[in-house]
Structure formats: structure tokens, C-alpha cells
C-alpha positions, -999 to 999 in steps of 0.1 A, spaced: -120 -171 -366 -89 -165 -390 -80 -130 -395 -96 -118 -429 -131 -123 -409 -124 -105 -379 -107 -79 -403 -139 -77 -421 -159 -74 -386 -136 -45 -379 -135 -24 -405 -175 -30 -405 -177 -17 -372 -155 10 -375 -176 24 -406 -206 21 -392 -203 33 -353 -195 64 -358 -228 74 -373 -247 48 -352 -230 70 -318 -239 104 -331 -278 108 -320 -263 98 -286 -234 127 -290 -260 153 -297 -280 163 -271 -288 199 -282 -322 213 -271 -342 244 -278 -362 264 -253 -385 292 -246 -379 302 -211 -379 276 -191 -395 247 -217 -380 231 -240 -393 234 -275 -385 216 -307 -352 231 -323 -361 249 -355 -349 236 -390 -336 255 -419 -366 261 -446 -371 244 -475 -371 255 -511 -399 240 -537 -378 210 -547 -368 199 -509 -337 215 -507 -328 234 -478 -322 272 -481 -317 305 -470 -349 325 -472 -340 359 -450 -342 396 -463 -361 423 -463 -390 438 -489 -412 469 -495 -440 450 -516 -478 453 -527 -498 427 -544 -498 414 -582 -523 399 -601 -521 371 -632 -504 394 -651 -487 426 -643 -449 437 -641 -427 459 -621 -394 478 -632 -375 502 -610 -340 517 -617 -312 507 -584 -302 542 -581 -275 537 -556 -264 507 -534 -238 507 -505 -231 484 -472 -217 476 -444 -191 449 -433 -180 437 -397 -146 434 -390 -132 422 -416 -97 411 -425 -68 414 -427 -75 431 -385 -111 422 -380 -108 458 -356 -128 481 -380 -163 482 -396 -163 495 -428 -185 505 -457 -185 481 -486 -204 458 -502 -200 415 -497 -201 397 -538 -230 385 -533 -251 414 -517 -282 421 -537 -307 446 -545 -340 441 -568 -371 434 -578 -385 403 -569 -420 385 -578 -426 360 -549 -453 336 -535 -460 348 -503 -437 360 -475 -432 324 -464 -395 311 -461 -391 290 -489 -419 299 -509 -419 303 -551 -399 330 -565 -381 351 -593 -358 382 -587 -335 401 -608 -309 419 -593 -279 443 -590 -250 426 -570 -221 436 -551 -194 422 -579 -211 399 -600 -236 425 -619 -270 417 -633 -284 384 -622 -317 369 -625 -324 340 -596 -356 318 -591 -364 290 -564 -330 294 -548 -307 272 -567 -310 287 -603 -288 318 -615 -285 339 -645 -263 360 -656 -274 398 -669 -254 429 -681 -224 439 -660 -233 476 -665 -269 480 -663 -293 494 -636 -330 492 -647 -348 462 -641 -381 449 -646 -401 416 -639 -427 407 -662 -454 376 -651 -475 363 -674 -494 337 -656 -468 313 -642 -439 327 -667 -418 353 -651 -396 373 -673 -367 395 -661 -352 424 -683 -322 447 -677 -315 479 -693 -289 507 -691 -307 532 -696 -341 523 -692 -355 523 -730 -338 497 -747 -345 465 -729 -327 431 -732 -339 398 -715 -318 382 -691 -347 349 -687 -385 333 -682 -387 309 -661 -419 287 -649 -426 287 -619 -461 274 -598 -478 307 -586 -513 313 -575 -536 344 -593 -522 366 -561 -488 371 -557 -464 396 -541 -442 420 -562 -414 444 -543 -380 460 -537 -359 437 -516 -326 440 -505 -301 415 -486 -267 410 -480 -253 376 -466 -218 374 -443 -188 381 -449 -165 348 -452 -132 340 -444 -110 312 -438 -84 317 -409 -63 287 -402 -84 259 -415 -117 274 -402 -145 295 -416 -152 326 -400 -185 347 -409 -191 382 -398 -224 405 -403 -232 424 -433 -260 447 -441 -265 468 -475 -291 491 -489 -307 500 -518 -322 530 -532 -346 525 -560 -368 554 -584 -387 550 -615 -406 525 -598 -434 509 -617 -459 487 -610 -481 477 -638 -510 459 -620 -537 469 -594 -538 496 -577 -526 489 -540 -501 507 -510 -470 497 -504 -459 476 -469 -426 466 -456 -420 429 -447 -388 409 -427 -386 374 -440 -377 354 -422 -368 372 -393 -345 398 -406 -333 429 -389 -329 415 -354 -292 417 -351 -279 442 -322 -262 463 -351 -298 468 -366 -315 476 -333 -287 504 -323 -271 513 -354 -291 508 -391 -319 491 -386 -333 471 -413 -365 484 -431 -378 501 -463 -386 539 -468 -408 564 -495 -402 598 -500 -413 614 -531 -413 580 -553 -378 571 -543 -375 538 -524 -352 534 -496 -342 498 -484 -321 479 -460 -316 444 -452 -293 416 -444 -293 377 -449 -297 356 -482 -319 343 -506 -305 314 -520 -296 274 -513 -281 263 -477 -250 238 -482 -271 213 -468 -265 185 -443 -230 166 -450 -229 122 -446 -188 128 -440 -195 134 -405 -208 98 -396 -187 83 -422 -157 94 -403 -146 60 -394 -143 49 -433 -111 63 -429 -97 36 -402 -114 9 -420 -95 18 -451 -62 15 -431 -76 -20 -420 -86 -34 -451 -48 -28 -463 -30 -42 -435 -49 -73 -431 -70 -96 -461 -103 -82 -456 -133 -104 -473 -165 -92 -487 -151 -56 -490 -182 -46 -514 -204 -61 -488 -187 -48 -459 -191 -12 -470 -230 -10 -479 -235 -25 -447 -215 -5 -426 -223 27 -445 -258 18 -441 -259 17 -407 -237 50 -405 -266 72 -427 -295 58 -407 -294 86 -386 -282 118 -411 -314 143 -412 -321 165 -445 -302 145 -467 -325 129 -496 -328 92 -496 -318 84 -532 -283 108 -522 -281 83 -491 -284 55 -512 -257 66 -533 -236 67 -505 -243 37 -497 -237 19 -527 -205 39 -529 -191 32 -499 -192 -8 -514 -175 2 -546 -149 21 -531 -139 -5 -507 -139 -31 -532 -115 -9 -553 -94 -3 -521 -88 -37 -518 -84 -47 -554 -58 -18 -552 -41 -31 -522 -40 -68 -537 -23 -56 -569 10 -35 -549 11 -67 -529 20 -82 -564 42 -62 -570 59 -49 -538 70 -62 -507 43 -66 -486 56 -40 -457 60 -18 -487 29 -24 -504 12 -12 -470 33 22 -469 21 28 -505 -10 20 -500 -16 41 -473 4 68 -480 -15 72 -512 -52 66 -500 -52 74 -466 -28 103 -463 -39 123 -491 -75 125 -475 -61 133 -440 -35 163 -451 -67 176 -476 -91 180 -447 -69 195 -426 -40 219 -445 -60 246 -468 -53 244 -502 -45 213 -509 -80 198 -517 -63 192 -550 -45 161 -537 -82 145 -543 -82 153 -578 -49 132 -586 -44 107 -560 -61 78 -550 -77 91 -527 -98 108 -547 -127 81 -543 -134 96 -508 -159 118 -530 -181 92 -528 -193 103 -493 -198 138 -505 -232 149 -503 -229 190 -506 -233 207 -536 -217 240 -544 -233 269 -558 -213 298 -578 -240 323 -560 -233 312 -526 -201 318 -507 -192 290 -485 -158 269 -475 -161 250 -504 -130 226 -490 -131 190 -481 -129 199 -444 -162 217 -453 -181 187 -468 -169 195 -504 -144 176 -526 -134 190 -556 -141 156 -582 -181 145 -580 -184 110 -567 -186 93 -600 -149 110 -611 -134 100 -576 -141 63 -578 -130 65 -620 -96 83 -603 -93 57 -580 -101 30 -602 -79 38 -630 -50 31 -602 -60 -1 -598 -68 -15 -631 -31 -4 -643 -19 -20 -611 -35 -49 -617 -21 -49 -651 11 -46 -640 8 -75 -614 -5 -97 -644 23 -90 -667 43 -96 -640 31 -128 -628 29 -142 -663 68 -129 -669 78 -152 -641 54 -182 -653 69 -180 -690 
């Protein structure tokens, strides 16, 4: 078998096992006592993609049409150990901590919902069905939720008679839904030598002029999701909402918002050694080498939507292909010894040193390398803090930009090899 077959075998293989191994890798289990339960997965929002659905609400039920406004008269928090000693807990408030009004379906995780809230640093912002944010005043304090139907319509105010409209949005609601002050506050990230590091938070809001402009009903506190069952709740704050003289007292912790999701990097690890093969040795078929390996890497990534996996699939191909027609072209134009180094040192190393020195994700903006995106399959969200680094599933071109990077270096180096070639002819 001559060598750009079994080089084409190989780097196959090493795309493909990596994800093919991982079911057998991961063995976790759940259990209740001494049986063994199915582990739980995260919730899912109304469009399928995965979220955080954790906080804590005093609420009461609204009709067809009907509105709420109350006026955040104070918030403050709590953070764990944070840096620069992690040996103190301290009052403050995360970016992203939240206090409102919200107009949700049901206390399920997941379910339908529009909010409007005060934040920790980011002001006035009205969120619905976890993955949609709008920006409100910077300054203001009164809020109010209007529905009409299935139109929700948030408002902010400074001083709680004029009124300006942050947004409606359309949502799918049944005639009964709830309305309520809720309050969370997710953790507190930082990035320590490479890795993320989360710590608890917890903050509370304190809301009068509350107005509910629908049925009569009482009022009833609610966890979703679980909230409040931290040890610093149970023996130091617990989580929960208060009433005392129409002044609403409310504590929580968690998030309400999208999850990162599921990354395909993981089980496409081994692209990375079969880019190092296809430039030492001829490989054929690189197109079809990629889909199939890839392919075979996905079958087994969870949570990840199928047209997103196919994507990645199809990448994979176009990004091999443009390896290879990159390789060929320095090979035209270098020594072949040196045409490797370059190769390498401009594809390969680039991805290594970005997943594994903070800071320099950038290097996959202006290298070649940069068509790594294509096995990117995390989104980042301004109102979520995460490690939004490639050693966290996140590259800083999307997948389409990565491969135009990468193929940009290969058509001018193919255009070099040409002019070259036909220099010597003439």
C-alpha cells in the first residue's frame, strides 16, 4: 500500500477514534442511595437550547392581560472568596446579578418567559426565553411588565411617572400565567492559570410600589429549579422572599439564561495529529477523509443539534482539503523539510499555544490556524459570563471566517507557486 494511502488511513483513524473511545472513557453514574439512577441533564429552553433555569420568585397568578410594576428599592450580595486571596467573603454584587419582574409560564425549568431587570453593572435589561437581551436605562429603577395576550412589554422609568419602553416580545403563553419578584445571582468567575474557577454568589432585592394589575390572588414563594440548597443558604442567608407592609424582600442565587452548551472539540481532539500527518506525508482524499473521520468522531456528542453536527462535519472536509492544498503550495515553493516546519508551525502550533497560554486566542484570528473554528460548536452570550477562550470551546472567528482565514493563505500560496513554476517554464 504506498504511503499517501496509509497516510490517509491514519489521519482517518486519528480523527475519528477519539470520539468513537469517549462513551467507553465515561463511565459516570448517578445514584440515590444505593441505586443507580439516570444522571440528570441540564433543562432545555423553548428553542432546544440548553439553559440555566435556577432562582428564586415571590409570585401570584396573571390572567390574558394584566401587568405588574414594582420599584427595586435596594439590591446588595454576596461573593465567595474572591480574588485576588480567595480568604474573604465579601459583600458585592457579580455583573450579571439580577433583580425583577418577571412574567413566566409556569415554575418549570425552561419554561416561556419575559423579565425586566436591575443588574449588578449592566443596568436595565429586558430578557425573554434565555438567549435574548435588551438593553434599558442605565439609571432607572421602576419597572413594569405589561402582557397583552402573548405580547409582553417591559417599561423602565426613573422615577416612576414617565415611562419609556425597553421591548415586546411574542412569546407562546397559555390564559394563566405566573407574574413575580425574582431575584438571582450566578458565580463568580475567574480564570487562574489557564482554568476557570467559579465560586458562590447570592444577592437580594428589595422591591415597593408593587402593582399587580390583574386578579386578585396571595402571594407564594417558589425555588426554581432547586435554589437555595447551598450550605451558605442553609446556615447563613437562606434563600427566600419576604412581605412586610407592601415592601418585598427577596434572595436568591443561580441564573436565568443560556448554558454554553455541549462542545464537538473534545472528540475532535485527534484532528490535530491528523493535520500534522497530512503535512508530512501526501495524504489523498483529504475532503473525504475528514467527513468521514469527523463523522464518526460526533456520533456520540449529546445536546449538540444535528444540523450544528453536520456542519462540523462538512467542515472538518473543507478544512483538510485546505490543509493540504496549503501544504502542496509551500512545497512549491520551499524545501520540502522547510515547507513542513512552516506548515506546522503555522497551523498546528498556533492552535496548541491558543488552547493552552491565556490570552492568546488571537493567534486564531490571524494565522492559519484559524480554520480550527470549524469544530466550534459554543456560542457566546454578552449576558452570560463564561471562559469564552479556545480552551473553553470558544474561538474568537465563527467557522465560516476561520476557513476564509485559512483559505486566503492558500490561494496566495498557490499563486505564488504558479507564478513560480511558470517563471522557470518561460
Amino acid at each position: 500500500m504506498r504511503t499517501p494511502v496509509v497516510a490517509a488511513v491514519a489521519a482517518l483513524l486519528l480523527i475519528a477514534l477519539p470520539g468513537l473511545l469517549l462513551p467507553l472513557l465515561d463511565r459516570s453514574s448517578c445514584s440515590e442511595g444505593t441505586v443507580e439512577v439516570e444522571c440528570p441533564t441540564d433543562p432545555v429552553g423553548p428553542d432546544g437550547t440548553p439553559v440555566s433555569d435556577r432562582f428564586f420568585v415571590m409570585h401570584r397568578p396573571l390572567g390574558v392581560h394584566g401587568s405588574i410594576t414594582a420599584r427595586v428599592a435596594s439590591m446588595e450580595g454576596t461573593i465567595t472568596y474572591p480574588p485576588p486571596d480567595h480568604d474573604k467573603i465579601v459583600p458585592g454584587l457579580v455583573p450579571w446579578a439580577k433583580a425583577g419582574v418577571i412574567v413566566k409560564d409556569g415554575l418549570a425549568q425552561g419554561s416561556s418567559y419575559a423579565a425586566l431587570m436591575l443588574t449588578g453593572a449592566h443596568g436595565v435589561r429586558m430578557q425573554h426565553d434565555y438567549v435574548h437581551d435588551t438593553a434599558g436605562s442605565a439609571t432607572a429603577r421602576w419597572l413594569r411588565l405589561s402582557r397583552d395576550g402573548d405580547v409582553v412589554t417591559g417599561e423602565d422609568s426613573v422615577d416612576g411617572v414617565s415611562w419609556t419602553r425597553v421591548g415586546s416580545v411574542r412569546l407562546s403563553l397559555p390564559d394563566t400565567v405566573l407574574v413575580g419578584l425574582f431575584v438571582t445571582s450566578p458565580g463568580d468567575l475567574t480564570v487562574r492559570d489557564g482554568a476557570s474557577q467559579v465560586r458562590f454568589t447570592q444577592a437580594t432585592g428589595v422591591f415597593d410600589h408593587v402593582v399587580v394589575d390583574g386578579p386578585a390572588a396571595s402571594w407564594t414563594s417558589a425555588a426554581v429549579g432547586g435554589a437555595g440548597t447551598t450550605d451558605w443558604e442553609k446556615f447563613h442567608r437562606a434563600a427566600g422572599g419576604v412581605e412586610s407592609g407592601g415592601t418585598f424582600t427577596v434572595t436568591g442565587s443561580g441564573d436565568i439564561g443560556p448554558l454554553p452548551g455541549p462542545s464537538a472539540a473534545g472528540a475532535l481532539v485527534g484532528l490535530i495529529l491528523a493535520v500534522v500527518v497530512l503535512v508530512l506525508w501526501s495524504v489523498r482524499w483529504p475532503f473525504v477523509v475528514g467527513v468521514v473521520g469527523a463523522g464518526a468522531a460526533v456520533v456520540f456528542v449529546d445536546g449538540v443539534p444535528w444540523l450544528t453536527l453536520a456542519r462540523v462535519v462538512l467542515g472538518v472536509g473543507v478544512f483538510m482539503a485546505l490543509v493540504a492544498a496549503y501544504s502542496w503550495a509551500l512545497r512549491g515553493l520551499l524545501r520540502r523539510w522547510v515547507a513542513v516546519v512552516v506548515a506546522l508551525g503555522t497551523v498546528v502550533v498556533p492552535y496548541v499555544v491558543a488552547l493552552v497560554v491565556p490570552g492568546l486566542g488571537w493567534l486564531l484570528r490571524v494565522t492559519p490556524a484559524a480554520g480550527f473554528s470549524v469544530v466550534g460548536t459554543r456560542v457566546a452570550y454578552p449576558q452570560v459570563v463564561d471562559y469564552y477562550a479556545p480552551a473553553g470551546g470558544y474561538f474568537p472567528l465563527p467557522w465560516w471566517a476561520g476557513l476564509a482565514v485559512l483559505g486566503g493563505y492558500a490561494a496566495v500560496l498557490i499563486g505564488l507557486r504558479r507564478v513560480r513554476t511558470g517563471t522557470r517554464t518561460a
